[in-house]
FIDRENKOL-416448 format. One record per residue: x, y, z of N, C-alpha, C in turn. Coordinates in Angstrom, 3 decimals, padded with zeros to 6 digits. Atoms other than C-alpha are relative to their C-alpha. Example, Ala and Ser with C-alpha at 12.3 -4.5 7.8 and 13.67 -1.06 7.14 Angstrom:
<nodes>
<node <000.890, -001.190, 000.000>, <012.300, -004.500, 007.800>, <000.900, 001.200, 000.000>>
<node <-000.820, -001.190, -000.060>, <013.670, -001.060, 007.140>, <-000.770, 001.090, 000.730>>
</nodes>
This chain:
<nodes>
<node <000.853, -001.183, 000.000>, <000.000, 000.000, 000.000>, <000.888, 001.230, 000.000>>
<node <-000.831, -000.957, 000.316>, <001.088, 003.474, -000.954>, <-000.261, 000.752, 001.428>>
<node <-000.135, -000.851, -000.763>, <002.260, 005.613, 001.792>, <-000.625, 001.458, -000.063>>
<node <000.650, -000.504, -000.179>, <000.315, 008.025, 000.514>, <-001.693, 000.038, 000.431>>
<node <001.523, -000.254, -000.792>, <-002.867, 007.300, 001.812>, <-000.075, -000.597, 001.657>>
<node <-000.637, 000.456, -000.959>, <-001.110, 006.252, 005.067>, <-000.149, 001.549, 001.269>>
<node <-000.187, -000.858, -000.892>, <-001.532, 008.742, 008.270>, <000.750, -000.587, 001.093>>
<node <-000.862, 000.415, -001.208>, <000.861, 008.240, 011.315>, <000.351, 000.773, 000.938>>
<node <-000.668, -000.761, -001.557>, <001.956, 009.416, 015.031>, <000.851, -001.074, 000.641>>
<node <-000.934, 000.616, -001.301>, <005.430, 008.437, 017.041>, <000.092, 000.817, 000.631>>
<node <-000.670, -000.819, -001.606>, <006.461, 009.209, 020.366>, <001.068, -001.198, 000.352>>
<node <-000.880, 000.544, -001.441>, <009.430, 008.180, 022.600>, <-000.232, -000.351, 001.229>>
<node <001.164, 000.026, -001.573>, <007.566, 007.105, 025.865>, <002.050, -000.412, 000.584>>
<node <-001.373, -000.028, -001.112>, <010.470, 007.065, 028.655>, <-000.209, -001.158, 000.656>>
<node <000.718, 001.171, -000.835>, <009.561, 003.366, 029.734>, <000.420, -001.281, -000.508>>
<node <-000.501, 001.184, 000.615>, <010.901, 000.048, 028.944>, <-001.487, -000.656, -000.564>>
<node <001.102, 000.679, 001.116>, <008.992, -001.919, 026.168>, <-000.966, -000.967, 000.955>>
<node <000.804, 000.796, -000.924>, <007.544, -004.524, 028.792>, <-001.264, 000.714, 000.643>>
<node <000.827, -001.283, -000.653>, <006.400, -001.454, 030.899>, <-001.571, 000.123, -000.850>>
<node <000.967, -000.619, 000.860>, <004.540, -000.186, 027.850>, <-000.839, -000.937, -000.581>>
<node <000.551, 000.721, 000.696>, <003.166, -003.328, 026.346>, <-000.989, 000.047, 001.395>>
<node <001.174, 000.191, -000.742>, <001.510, -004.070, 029.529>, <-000.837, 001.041, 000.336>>
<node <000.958, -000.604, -000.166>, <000.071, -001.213, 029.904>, <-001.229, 000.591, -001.290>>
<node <001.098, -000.024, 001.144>, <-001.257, -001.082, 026.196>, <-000.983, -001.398, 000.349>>
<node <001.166, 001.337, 000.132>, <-002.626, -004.540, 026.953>, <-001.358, 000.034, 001.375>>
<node <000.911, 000.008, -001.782>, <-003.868, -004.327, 030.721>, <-001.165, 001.549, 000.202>>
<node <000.641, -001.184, -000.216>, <-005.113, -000.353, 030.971>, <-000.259, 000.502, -001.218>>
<node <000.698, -000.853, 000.642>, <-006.471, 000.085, 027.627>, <-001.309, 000.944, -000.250>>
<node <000.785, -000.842, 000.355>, <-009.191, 001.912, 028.251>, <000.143, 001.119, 000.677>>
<node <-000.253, -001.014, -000.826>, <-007.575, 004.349, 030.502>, <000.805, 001.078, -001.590>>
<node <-000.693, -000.811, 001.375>, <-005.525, 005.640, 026.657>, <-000.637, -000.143, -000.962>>
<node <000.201, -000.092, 001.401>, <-007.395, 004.900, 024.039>, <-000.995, 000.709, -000.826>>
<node <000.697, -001.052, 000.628>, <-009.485, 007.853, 023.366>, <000.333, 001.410, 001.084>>
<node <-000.434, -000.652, -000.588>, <-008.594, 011.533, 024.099>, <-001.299, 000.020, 001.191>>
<node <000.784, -000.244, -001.174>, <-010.081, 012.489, 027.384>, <-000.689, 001.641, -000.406>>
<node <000.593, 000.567, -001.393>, <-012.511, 014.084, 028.300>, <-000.856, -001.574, -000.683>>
<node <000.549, 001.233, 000.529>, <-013.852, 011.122, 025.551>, <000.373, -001.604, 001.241>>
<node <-000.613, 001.311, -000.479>, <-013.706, 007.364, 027.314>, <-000.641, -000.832, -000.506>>
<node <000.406, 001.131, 001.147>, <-013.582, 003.982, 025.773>, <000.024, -001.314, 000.756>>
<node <-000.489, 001.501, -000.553>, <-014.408, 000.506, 026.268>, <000.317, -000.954, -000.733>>
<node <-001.139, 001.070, 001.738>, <-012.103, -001.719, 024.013>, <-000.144, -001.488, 000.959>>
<node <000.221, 001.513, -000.153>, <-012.624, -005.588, 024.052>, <000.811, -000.371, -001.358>>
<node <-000.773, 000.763, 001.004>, <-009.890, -007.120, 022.003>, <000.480, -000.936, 000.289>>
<node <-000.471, 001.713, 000.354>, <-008.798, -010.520, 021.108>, <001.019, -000.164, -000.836>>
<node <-001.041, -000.302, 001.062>, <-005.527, -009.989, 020.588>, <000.505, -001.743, -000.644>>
<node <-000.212, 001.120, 000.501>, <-004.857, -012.814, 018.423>, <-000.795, -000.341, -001.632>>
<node <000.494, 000.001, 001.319>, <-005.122, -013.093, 014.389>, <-001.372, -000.352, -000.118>>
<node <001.404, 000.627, 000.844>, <-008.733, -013.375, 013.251>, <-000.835, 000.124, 001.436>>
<node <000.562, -000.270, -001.552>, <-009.612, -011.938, 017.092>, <-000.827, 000.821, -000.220>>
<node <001.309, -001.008, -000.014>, <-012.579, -009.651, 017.720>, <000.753, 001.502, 000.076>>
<node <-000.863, -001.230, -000.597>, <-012.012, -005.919, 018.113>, <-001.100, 000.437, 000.354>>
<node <001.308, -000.930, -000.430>, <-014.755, -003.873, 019.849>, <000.132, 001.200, 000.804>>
<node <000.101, -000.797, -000.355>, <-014.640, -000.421, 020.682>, <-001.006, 000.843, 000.148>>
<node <000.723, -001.123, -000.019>, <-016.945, 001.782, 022.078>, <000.653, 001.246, 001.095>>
<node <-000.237, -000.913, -000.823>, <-016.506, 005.438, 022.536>, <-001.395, 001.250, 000.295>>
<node <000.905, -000.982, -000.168>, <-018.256, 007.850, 024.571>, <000.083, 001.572, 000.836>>
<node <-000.701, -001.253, -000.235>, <-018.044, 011.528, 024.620>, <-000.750, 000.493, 001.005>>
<node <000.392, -001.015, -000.751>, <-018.860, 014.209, 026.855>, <-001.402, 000.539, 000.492>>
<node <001.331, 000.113, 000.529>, <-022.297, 014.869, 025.555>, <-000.821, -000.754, -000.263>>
<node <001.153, 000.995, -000.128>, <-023.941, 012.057, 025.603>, <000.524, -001.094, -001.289>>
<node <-000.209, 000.961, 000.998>, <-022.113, 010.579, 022.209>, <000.949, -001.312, 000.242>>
<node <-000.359, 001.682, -000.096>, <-021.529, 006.790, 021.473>, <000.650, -000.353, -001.444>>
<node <000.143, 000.258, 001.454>, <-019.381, 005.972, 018.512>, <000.277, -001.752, 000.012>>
<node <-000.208, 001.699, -000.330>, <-019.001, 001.830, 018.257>, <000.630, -000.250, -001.287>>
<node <-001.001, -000.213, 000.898>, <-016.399, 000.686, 016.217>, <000.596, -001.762, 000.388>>
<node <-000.118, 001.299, -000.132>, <-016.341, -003.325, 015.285>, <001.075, -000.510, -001.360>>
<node <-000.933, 000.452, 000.918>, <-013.617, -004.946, 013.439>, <000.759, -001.593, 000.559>>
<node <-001.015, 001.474, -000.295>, <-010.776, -008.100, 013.512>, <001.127, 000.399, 000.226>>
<node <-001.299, 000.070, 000.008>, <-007.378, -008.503, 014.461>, <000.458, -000.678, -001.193>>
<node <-000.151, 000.913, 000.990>, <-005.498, -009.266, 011.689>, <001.724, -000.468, 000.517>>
<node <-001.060, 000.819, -000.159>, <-002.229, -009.908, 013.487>, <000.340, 000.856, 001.451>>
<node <-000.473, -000.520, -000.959>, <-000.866, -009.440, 017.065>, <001.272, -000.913, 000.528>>
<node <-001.319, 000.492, -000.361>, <002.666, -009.997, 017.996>, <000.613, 000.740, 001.619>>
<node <-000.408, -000.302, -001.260>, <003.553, -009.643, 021.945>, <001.001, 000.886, -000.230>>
<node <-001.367, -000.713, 000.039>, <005.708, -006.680, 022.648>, <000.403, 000.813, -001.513>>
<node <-000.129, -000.543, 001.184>, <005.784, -005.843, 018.500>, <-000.893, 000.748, -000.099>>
<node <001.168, -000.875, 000.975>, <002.602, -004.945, 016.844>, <-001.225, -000.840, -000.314>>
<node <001.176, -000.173, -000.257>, <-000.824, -005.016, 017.055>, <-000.703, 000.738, -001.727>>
<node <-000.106, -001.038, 000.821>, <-002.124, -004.436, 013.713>, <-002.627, -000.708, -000.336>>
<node <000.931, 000.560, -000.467>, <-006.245, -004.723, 012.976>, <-000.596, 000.856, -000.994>>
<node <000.732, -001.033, 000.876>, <-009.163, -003.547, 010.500>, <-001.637, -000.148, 000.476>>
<node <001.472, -000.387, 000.236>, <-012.924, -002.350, 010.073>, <-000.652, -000.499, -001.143>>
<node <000.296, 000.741, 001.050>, <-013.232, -003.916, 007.060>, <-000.840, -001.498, -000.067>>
<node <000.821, 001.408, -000.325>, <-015.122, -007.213, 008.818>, <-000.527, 000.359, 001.187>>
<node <000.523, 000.269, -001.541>, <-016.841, -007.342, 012.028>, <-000.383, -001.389, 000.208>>
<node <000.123, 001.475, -000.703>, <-017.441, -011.033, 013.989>, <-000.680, -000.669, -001.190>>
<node <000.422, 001.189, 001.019>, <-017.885, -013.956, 012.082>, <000.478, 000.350, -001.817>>
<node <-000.561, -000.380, 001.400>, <-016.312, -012.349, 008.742>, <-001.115, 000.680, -000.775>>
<node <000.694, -000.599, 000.519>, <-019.026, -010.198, 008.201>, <000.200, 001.243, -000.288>>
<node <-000.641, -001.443, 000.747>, <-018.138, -007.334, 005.614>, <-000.479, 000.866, 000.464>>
<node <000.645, -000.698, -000.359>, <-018.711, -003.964, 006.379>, <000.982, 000.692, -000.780>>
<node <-000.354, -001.061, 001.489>, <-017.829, -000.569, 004.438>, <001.787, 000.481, 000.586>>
<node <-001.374, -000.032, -000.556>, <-013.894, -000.382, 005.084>, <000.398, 001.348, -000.228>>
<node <-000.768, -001.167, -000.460>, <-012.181, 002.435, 006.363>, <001.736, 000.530, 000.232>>
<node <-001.597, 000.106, -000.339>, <-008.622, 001.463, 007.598>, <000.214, -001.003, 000.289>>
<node <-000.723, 001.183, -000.500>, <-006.253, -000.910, 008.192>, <000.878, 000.898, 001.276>>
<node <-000.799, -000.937, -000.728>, <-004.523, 000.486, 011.746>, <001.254, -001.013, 000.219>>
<node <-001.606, 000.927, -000.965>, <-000.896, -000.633, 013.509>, <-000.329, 000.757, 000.990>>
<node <-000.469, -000.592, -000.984>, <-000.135, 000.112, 016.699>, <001.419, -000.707, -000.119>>
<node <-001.079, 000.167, -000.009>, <003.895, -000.709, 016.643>, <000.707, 000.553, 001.287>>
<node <-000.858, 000.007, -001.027>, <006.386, -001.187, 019.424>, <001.326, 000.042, -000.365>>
<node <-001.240, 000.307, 000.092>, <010.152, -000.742, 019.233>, <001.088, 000.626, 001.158>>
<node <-001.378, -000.198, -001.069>, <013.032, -001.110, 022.080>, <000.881, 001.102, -000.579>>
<node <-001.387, -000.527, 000.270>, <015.358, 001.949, 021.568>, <000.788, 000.862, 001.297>>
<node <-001.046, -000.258, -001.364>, <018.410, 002.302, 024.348>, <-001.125, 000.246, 000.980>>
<node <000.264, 000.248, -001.089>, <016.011, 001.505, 026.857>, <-001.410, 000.685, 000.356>>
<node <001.330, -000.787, 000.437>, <012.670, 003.588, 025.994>, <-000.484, -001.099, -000.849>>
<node <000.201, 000.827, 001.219>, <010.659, 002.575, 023.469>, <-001.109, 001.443, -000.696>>
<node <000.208, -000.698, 000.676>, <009.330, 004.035, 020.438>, <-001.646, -000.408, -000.576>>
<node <000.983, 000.484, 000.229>, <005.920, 003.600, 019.556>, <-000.638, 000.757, -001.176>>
<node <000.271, -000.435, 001.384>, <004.115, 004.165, 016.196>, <-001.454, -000.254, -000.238>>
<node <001.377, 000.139, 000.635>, <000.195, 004.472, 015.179>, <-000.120, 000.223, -001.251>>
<node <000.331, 000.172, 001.604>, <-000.564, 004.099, 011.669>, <-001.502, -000.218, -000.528>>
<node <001.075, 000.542, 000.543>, <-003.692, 004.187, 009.760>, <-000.057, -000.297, -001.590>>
<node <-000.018, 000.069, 001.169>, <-003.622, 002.980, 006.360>, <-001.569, -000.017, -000.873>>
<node <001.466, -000.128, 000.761>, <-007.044, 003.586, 004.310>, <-000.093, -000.037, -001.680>>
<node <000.533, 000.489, 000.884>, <-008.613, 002.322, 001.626>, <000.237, 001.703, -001.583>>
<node <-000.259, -000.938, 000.407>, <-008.864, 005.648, -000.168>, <000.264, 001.165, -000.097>>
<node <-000.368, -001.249, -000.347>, <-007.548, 009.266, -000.661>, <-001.311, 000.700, 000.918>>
<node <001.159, -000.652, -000.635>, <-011.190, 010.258, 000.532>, <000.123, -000.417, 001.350>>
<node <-000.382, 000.232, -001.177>, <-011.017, 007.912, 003.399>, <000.781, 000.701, 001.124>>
<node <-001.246, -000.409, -000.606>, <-007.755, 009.621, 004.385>, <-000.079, 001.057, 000.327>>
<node <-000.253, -001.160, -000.513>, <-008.387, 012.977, 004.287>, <-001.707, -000.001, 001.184>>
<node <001.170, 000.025, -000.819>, <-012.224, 012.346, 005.930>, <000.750, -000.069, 001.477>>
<node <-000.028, 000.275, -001.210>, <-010.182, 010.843, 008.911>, <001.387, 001.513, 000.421>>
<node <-000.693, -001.188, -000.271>, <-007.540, 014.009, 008.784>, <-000.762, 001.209, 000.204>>
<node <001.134, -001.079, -000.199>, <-010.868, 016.185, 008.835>, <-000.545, -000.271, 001.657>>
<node <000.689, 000.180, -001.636>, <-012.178, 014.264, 012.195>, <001.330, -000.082, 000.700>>
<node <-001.024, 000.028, -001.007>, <-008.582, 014.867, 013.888>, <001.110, -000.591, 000.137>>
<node <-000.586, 000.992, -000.007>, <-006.506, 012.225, 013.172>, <001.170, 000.464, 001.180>>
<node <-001.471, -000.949, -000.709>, <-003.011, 014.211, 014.240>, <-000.105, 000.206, 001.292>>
<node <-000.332, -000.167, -001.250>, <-004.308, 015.307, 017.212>, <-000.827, -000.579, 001.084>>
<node <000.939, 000.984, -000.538>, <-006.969, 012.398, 018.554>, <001.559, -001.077, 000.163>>
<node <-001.018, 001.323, 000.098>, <-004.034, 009.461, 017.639>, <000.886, 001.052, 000.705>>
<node <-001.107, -000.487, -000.719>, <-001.279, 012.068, 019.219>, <-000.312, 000.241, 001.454>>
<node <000.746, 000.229, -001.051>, <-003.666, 012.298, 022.138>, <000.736, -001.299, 001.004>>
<node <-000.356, 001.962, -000.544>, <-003.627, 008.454, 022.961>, <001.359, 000.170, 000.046>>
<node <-001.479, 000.337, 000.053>, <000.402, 008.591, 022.404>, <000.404, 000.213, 001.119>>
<node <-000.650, -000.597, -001.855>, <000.908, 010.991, 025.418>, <-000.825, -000.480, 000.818>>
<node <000.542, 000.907, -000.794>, <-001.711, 009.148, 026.978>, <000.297, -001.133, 000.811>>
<node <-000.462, 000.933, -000.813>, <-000.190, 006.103, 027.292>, <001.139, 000.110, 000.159>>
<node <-001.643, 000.276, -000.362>, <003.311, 007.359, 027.285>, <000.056, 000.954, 001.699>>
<node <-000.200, -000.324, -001.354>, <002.213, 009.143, 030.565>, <-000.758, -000.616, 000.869>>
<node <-000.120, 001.399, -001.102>, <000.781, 005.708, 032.351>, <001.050, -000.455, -000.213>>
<node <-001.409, 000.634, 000.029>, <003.670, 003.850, 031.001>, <001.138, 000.620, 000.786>>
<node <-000.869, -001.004, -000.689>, <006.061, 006.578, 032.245>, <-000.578, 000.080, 001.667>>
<node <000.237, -000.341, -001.498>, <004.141, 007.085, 035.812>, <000.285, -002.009, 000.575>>
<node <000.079, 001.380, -000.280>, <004.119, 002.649, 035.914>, <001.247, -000.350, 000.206>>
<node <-001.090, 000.518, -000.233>, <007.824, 002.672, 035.398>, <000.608, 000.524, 001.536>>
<node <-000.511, -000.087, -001.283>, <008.602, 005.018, 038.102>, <-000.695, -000.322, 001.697>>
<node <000.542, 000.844, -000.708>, <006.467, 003.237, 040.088>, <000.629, -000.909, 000.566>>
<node <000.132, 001.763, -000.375>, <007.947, -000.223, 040.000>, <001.564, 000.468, 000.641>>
</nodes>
C-alpha cells in the first residue's frame, strides 16, 4: 500500500517496552481515546480476534467501532481492520490500523498508523482529527507507562 494514503503518530515514551506493552494490553481503556472522551475496548488480541470499541463523549455521544485482528505480535505490533466485524461479516472499510512497538536504548518508540482504503477515506479521517486524537492516545499512554515505570 502506498504511503500516501497512510496517516501516522510516534512518540518516545520514557519506559521500557515490557512497561509499555503491559500497559497497552492491561489499561487500555484508561488511553485509548482523548479524554474528556472514554472507551471501552474488548480485544482478542490474536489473528482473526474480535475488536470492539466503544466510545463515549462528553455529551452524551456513542461511537461503536467493530472490526478483527489481523495480526498481534507480543511486545511488537498489534495491527487490525474495520473492514469485517465477527464472524467475517463485511462492512464498508475504512482502515487498516498498527499500533507498533520498538526497544530503543532503553525507551521505546511507539508508532500508530492508519492505512485507508482511499484518498477520501484519508483525508475524511484528517478532517475528524486524526493528528491530534491518535497524538492524544500517544501521550496518553506514554504518561501511564512513564508514571508505571517510576512506580515499580
Amino acid at each position: 500500500m502506498s504511503d500516501e494514503l497512510e496517516l501516522s503518530v510516534t512518540r518516545l515514551i520514557d519506559a521500557p517496552l515490557d512497561v509499555v506493552w503491559r500497559i497497552f494490553t492491561e489499561r487500555t481503556n484508561e488511553w485509548f481515546c482523548p479524554k474528556p472522551w472514554r472507551a471501552e475496548v474488548d480485544w482478542e488480541l490474536r489473528a482473526g480476534g474480535r475488536s470492539s470499541t466503544v466510545m463515549y463523549g462528553p455529551n452524551g455521544e456513542e461511537n461503536r467501532m467493530e472490526g478483527i485482528i489481523l495480526e498481534a505480535i507480543p511486545g511488537k505490533r498489534v495491527v487490525f481492520t474495520d473492514t469485517f466485524k465477527g464472524d467475517w461479516v463485511p462492512q464498508g472499510p475504512f482502515m487498516v490500523g498498527f499500533f507498533e512497538f520498538e526497544e530503543e536504548d532503553g525507551k521505546t518508540r511507539y508508532t500508530g498508523r492508519a492505512r485507508h482504503w482511499t484518498e477520501v477515506a484519508k483525508q475524511q479521517h484528517q478532517a475528524m482529527g486524526f493528528a491530534d486524537g491518535w497524538g492524544k492516545v500517544a501521550e496518553q499512554l506514554a504518561e501511564l507507562a512513564e508514571h508505571a515505570k517510576a512506580d515499580a
